[in-house]
Structures are given as structure tokens and as C-alpha cells.
C-alpha positions as CSV (number, residue, x, y, z in Angstrom):
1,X,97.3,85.1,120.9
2,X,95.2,86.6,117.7
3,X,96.5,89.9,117.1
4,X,93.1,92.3,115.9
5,X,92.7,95.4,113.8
6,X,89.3,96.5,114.5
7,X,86.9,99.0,112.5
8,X,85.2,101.4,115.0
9,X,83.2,103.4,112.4
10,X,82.8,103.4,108.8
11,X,80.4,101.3,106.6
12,X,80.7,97.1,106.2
13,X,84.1,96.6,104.2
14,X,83.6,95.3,100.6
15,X,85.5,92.7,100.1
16,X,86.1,91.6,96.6
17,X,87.2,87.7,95.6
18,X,91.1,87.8,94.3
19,X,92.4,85.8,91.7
20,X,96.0,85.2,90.5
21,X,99.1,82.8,90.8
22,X,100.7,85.4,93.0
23,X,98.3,85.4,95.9
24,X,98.0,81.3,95.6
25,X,101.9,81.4,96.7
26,X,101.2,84.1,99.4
27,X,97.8,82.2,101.0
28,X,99.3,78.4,100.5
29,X,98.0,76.2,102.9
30,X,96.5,72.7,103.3
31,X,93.1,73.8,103.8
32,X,91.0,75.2,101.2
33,X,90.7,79.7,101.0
34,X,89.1,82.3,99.4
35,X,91.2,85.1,99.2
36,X,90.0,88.7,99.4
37,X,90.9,92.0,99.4
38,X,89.7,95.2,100.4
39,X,90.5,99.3,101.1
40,X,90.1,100.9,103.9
41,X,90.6,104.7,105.2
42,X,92.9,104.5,108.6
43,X,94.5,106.8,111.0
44,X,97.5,105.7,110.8
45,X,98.0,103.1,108.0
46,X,101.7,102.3,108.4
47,X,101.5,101.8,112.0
48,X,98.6,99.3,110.8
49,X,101.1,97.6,108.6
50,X,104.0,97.2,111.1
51,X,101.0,95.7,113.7
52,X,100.6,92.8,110.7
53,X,104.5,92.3,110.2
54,X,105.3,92.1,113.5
55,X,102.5,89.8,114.2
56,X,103.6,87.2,111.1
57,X,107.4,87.4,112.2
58,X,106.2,85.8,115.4
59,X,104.7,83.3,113.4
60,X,100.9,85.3,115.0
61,X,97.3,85.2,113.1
62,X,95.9,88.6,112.4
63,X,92.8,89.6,111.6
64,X,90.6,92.5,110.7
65,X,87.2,93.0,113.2
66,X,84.0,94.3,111.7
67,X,80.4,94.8,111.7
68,X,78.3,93.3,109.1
69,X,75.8,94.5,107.5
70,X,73.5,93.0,109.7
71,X,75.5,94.6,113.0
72,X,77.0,91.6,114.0
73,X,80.9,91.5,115.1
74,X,82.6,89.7,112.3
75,X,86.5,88.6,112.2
76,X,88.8,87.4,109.1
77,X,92.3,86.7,108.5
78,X,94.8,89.1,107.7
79,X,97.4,87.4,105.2
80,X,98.8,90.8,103.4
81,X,98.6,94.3,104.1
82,X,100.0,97.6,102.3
83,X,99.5,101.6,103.4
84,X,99.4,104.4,100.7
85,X,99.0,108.0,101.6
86,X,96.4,110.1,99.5
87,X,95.2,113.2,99.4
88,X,92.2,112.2,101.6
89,X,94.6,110.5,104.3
90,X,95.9,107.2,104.6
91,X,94.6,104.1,103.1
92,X,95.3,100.7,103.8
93,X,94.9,97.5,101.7
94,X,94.1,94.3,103.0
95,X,94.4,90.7,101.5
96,X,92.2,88.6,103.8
97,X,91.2,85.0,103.4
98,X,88.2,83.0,104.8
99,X,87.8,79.1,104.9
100,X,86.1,77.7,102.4
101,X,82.6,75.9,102.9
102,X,81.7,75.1,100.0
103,X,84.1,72.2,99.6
104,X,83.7,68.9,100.2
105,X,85.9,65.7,99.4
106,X,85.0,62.2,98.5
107,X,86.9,59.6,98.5
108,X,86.0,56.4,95.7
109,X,87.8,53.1,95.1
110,X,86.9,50.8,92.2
111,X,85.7,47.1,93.3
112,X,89.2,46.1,91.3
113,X,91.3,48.3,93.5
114,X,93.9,46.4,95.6
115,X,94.8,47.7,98.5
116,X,98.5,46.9,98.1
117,X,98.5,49.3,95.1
118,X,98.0,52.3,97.4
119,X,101.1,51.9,99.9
């Protein structure tokens, strides 16, 4: 079962593209990601967080529900999440990924190739 945090009001999250060695060990996985992340005002941010950890340690997918911009019901993966209080309330920070599309593999062998040389 997919755990869910969902947005019930608020603007379209902006989610910006995340680069860095750190996340690549945090989102490894044999299929191609982008990785994301994004901030978000909640209630209760910590309870938020413990809803994500307690989800992973059962070896669970969660993910964050949203509108789009276009005011469709949107869903993405959930593969870190922090809370920080501020003076404004809490705030919680996602790390999401999303499948990549844009990736496509080809496979070439050269007329010389032997198959014996591959097993």
C-alpha cells in the first residue's frame, strides 16, 4: 500500500531539479530519476516526517499528492523529508524523484563481435 501526504490548499509546489553525490546515494536505483526538492508550509511538519519514516522502515513508497497547475491530481515519490519550525510555522522539505522519460537505451554490436566474447 502507497502511503500519501496530500496538499489540500496552497499553490502548485515548485519543485526544483537536485544535483549532488549525496542524493545519487540516497535515490540509487536501477532505473533512471530526477531528483527534486521542494518547501512546503504544513500543520504539523514532524508528524509529516515520522508518516515518511515509518513508511520506509516497512520497506512502503510515499508520495506527495497535488494539483497542478492545470488542476489535475498529480502524485510523486517521496525519498527524503525534513521539518524546521519558523517563525511563520512549520515547514517541511521534501526530496522527491520522478522517472525519467527522456532516456532511452540502445544496444550496438560490431559485425566482428563474437558472441562468445560476451559470456
Amino acid at each position: 500500500m502507497t502511503e500519501k501526504i496530500t496538499i489540500i490548499e496552497g499553490p502548485t509546489p515548485e519543485f526544483r531539479e537536485v544535483n549532488g553525490l549525496w542524493i545519487q546515494g540516497v535515490a540509487e536505483s536501477p532505473s533512471q530519476y530526477d531528483t527534486y526538492y521542494t518547501e512546503l508550509r504544513a500543520f504539523d511538519g514532524y508528524s509529516l516526517v515520522d508518516r515518511c519514516t515509518a513508511a520506509w522502515q516497512k520497506n512502503e513508497t510515499i508520495v506527495l499528492e497535488y494539483r497542478t497547475e492545470t488542476g489535475l491530481i498529480d502524485e510523486i515519490t517521496i525519498i527524503a523529508a525534513h521539518s524546521e519550525e519558523t517563525e511563520d510555522g512549520d515547514v517541511i522539505q521534501l526530496w522527491i524523484r520522478q522517472a525519467r522519460e527522456d532516456v532511452e537505451f540502445e544496444i550496438k554490436f560490431d559485425e566482428g563481435d563474437d558472441e562468445e566474447d560476451f559470456f
